[in-house]
N, C-alpha and C positions, 0 to 999 in steps of 0.2 A: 098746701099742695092739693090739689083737686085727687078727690078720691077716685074717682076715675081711669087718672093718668095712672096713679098706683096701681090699683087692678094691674091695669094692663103690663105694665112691667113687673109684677108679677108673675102673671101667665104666661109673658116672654120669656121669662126666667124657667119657669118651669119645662114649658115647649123645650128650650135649648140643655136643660137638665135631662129631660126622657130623652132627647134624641140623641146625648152624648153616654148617657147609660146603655140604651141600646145599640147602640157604636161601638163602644169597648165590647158591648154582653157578644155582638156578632162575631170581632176581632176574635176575643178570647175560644170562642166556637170553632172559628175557620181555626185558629192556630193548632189544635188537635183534630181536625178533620180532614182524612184521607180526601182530595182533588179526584173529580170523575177521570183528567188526565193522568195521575198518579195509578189510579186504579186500571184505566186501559194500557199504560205502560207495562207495567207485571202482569199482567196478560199476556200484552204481545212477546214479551220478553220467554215465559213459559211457553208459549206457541211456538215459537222459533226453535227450541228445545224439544219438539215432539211433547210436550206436557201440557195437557190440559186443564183448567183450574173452571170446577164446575160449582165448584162452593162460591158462595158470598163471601165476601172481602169486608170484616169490619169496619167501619170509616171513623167511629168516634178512637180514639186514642189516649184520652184523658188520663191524667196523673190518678194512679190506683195506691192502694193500700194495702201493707201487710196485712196476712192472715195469724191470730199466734194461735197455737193450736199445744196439747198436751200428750203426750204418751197415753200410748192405748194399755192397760193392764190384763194381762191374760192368765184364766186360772184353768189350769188343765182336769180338774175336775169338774169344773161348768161344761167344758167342751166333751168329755168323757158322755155327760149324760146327754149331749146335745146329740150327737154321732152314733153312739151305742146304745139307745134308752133299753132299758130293764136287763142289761147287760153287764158284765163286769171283764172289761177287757185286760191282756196281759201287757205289764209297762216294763220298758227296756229306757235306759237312760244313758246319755253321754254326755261331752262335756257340754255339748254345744245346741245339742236337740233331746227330747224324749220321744218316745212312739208309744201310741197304745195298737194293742191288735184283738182281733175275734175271727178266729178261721181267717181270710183271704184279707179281709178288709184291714186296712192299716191307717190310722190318722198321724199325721208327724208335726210336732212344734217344734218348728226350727227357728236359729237365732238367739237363744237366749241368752248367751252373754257379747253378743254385737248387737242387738236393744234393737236388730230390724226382721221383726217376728211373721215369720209363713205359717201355715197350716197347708199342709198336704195331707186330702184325702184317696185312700185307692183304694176301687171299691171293684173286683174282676165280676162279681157277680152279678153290680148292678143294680140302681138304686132306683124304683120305676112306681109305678101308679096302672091302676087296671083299662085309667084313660089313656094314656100313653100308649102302653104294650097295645092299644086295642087300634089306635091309629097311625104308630108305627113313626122311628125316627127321622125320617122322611121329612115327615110333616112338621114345617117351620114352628108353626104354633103348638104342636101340641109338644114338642121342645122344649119350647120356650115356657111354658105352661109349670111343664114339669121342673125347668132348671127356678121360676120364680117361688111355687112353692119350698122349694130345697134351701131357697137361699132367706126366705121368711121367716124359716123356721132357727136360722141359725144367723142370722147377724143379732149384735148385738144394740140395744135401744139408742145408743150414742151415737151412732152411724146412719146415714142414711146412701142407696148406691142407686144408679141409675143406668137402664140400658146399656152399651156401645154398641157391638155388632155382633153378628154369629157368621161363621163362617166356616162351610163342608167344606170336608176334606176327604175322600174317597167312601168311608164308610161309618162318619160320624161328624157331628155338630162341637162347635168350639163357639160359647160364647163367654164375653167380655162384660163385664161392669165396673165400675169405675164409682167411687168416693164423690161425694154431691155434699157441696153447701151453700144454701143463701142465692142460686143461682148458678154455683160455680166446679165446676170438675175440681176432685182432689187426686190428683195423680198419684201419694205414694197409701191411697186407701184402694185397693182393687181385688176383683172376685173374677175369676175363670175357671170353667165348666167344660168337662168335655162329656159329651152324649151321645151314646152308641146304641147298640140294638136292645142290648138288655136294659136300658136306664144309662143314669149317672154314673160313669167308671170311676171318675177322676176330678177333683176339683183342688181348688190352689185359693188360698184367700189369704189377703195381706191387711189387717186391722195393724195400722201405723201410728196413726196419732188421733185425736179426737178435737175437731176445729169449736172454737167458741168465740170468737169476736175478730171483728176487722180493729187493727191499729189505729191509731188518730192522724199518723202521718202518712203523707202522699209523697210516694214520686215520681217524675216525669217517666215516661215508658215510648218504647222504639214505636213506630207505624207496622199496621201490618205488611205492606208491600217491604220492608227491611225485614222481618222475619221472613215470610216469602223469601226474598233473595239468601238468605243463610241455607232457606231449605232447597234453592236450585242448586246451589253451589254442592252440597252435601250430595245430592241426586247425582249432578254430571261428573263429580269425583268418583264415586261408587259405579258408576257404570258408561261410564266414557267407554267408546270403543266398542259396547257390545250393544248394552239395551236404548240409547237412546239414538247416537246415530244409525243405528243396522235396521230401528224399529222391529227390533226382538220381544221387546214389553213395549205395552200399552203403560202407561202411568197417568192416573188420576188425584188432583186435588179435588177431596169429596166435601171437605169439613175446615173449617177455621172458627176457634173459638177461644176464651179465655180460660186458662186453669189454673189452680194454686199446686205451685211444687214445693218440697221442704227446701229448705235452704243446704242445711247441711246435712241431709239424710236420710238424720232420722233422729227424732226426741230422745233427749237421754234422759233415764228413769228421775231425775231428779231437778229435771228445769223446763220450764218454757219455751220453746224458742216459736219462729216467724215461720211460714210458707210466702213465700213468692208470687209477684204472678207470673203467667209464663203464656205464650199461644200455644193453644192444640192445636196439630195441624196434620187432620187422618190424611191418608194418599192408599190410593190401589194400583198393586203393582203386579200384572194380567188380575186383579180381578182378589189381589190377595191383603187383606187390612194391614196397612202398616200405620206407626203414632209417630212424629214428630215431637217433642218439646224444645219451645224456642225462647231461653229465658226475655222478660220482657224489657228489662232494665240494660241488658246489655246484647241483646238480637243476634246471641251466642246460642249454639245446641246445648241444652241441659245433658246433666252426664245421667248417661243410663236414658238414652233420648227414647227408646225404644217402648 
């Protein structure tokens, strides 16, 4: 056979091999990717409702992976020195929490035999810096300044947390941090801060479990405009009748993003288990932060969506 002719049918062969790869690779593409008419659909759909959605709309949707993650262990003498340094606070115990104290200031570990561990600090006097007091609670950043330092000093290496919001409320600052891995929000790792005139009053921190690797297996996960719709339906339930037809509240979609929620809770001291994925999905309600979580696998509200 002429070598020639081979070539060429070769080449033909190949041509019709790239173009049938990139055929399927495009197929496989669109088949998880939100349609721009999908996307102006839940739109129009939230507009019709008085609700605006000013956030981005994810469009890929790809088959995602468990997170397994472990029990966070918490030893009340690390936290003692973390809160109190060169102090020796008084300890009260119960079944279910201990407190330490020093004058006003009280730290509380709660949870300890339901393995979903809080920390509550309450601090009346107020926990501040001379840059703080000097430009006043007021001031966004130097807020923020102050709640980043507080929170540096006291998480632990295993964790890492990132921003969410701050949010005044008549005569003090409320901000929000949230549990980060690999990219991804951990919803049941979260830190909140409240900041008043004198410093840090009050803060609230939830170390849950400690994430270390994504699963090997994949599963198919809802679209975002189907989370979207679980979170309209959840909206015009809760305020049918007042805030959405009378235009009593403005309501904003601000945020949509991916996060890992635990499955079932929370780690029990003795096993492994999975985090989820789930959609973040912030909304302002006149102006006030609220969280959605929308599991992904089944484009259900996660319990404790809040």
């Amino acid at each position: 056979m002429n070598t020639n002719n081979v070539k060429n049918i070769v080449l033909i062969l190949l041509v019709a091999l790239n173009a049938a790869l990139f055929g399927l690779i495009q197929w496989e593409n669109n088949r998880f990717r939100l349609s721009a008419a999908q996307e102006t659909a839940i739109r129009e759909l939230f507009a019709a409702n008085d609700i605006e959605i000013t956030a981005s709309i994810p469009r890929s949707f790809r088959p995602m992976r468990g997170l397994y993650v472990q029990p966070f262990y918490h030893d009340i003498d690390h936290y003692a020195a973390l809160f109190f340094p060169n102090e020796t606070p008084q300890r009260e115990y119960a079944w279910n929490w201990v407190a330490l104290r020093v004058g006003e200031r009280e730290l509380r570990l709660e949870g300890l035999y339901i393995g979903s561990y809080i920390l509550r600090y309450e601090n009346p006097i107020g926990r501040s810096t001379p840059a703080f007091l000097e430009r006043g609670v007021e001031d966004l950043y130097a807020s923020r300044a102050l709640v980043d330092k507080f929170i540096n000093s006291i998480i632990p290496n295993e964790l890492q947390f990132v921003f969410n919001y701050a949010a005044w409320d008549e005569d003090s600052f409320s901000f929000d941090y949230r549990g980060y891995y690999r990219g991804y929000i951990i919803r049941d790792n979260s830190i909140r801060i409240r900041v008043a005139e004198n410093g840090i009053v009050g803060a609230t921190f939830r170390f849950t479990c400690i994430p270390y690797g994504f699963s090997n297996d994949s599963r198919e996960i809802f679209s975002a405009d189907e989370a979207l719709l679980t979170v309209l339906q959840d909206l015009v339930s809760r305020h049918r009748g007042t805030a959405i037809n009378d235009d009593i509240v403005s309501i904003n979609v601000v945020n949509i993003s991916f996060a890992y929620v635990l499955a079932d809770g929370a780690p029990a001291a003795d096993f492994i288990t999975k985090a989820i994925p789930n959609y973040k999905i912030s909304i302002e309600i006149d102006g006030d932060p609220r969280t959605l979580w929308v599991d992904a696998h089944t484009a259900a509200l996660s319990r404790l969506s809040r």
